[in-house]
N, C-alpha and C positions, 0 to 999 in steps of 0.2 A: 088712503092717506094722501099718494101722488097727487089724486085726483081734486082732492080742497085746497091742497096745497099751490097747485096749479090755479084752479078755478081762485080762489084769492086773491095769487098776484094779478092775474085780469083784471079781476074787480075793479084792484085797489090802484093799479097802474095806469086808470083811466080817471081816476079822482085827482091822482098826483099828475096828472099831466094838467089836469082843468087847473089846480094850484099852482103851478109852474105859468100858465096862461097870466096868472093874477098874479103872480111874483113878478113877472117880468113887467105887466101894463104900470106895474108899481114903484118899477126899479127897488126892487124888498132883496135886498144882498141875502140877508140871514134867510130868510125861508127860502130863496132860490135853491141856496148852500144844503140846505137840510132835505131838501126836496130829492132832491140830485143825488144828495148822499143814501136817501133808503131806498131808491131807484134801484140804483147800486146794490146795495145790499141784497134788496130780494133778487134783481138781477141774478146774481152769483149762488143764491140758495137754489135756483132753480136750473142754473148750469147754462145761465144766457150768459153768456162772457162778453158776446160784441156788443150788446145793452148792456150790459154793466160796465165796459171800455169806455163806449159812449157816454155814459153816466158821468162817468170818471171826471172825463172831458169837459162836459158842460158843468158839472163841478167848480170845475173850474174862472169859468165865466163870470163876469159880475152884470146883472142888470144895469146897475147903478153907472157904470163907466162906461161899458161898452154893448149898448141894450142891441145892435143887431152882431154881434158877436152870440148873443146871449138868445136871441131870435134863432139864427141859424140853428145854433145846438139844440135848440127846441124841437124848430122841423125833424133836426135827424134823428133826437128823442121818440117823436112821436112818429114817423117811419119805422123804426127799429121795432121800436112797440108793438106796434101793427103785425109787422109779420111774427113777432113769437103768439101775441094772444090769435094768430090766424094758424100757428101751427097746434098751439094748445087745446084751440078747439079742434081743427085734425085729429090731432092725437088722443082726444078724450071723444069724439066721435058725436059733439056738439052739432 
């Protein structure tokens, strides 16, 4: 069960960031918002606290007002990203 559970958030954290890519070229406040927020979420089911912190954070952000505010948080998003789906595959021996 770890192991889908794991293997999903990867999947699914690599679609939500491509989404996040199009929220932002978009200035799309609400789907940035919702994006950020199930980052978050699964973030936290899977016991990533500082991608889910960072979530939080860019969360917070509005494309719409302040699009390299919202840029940044992106980059660190998808940095952060990187290293858990790099430890997931570690750890599931990917």
């Amino acid at each position: 069960m770890n192991a889908e559970v794991l293997t999903l958030f990867s999947n699914q954290s690599a679609e939500l960031l491509a989404k996040l890519d199009t929220a932002l070229s978009d200035s799309d406040s609400k789907t940035w918002r919702d994006i950020t927020h199930s980052i978050k979420g699964g973030a936290r089911g899977i016991g990533a606290f500082q991608l889910a912190d960072m979530a939080a954070e860019a969360e917070a952000a509005n494309p719409a007002v302040d699009s390299q505010l919202a840029a940044r948080a992106l980059h660190d998003l998808k940095s952060r990203t990187l290293a858990v789906t790099l430890f997931i595959e570690a750890y599931l021996d990917l």
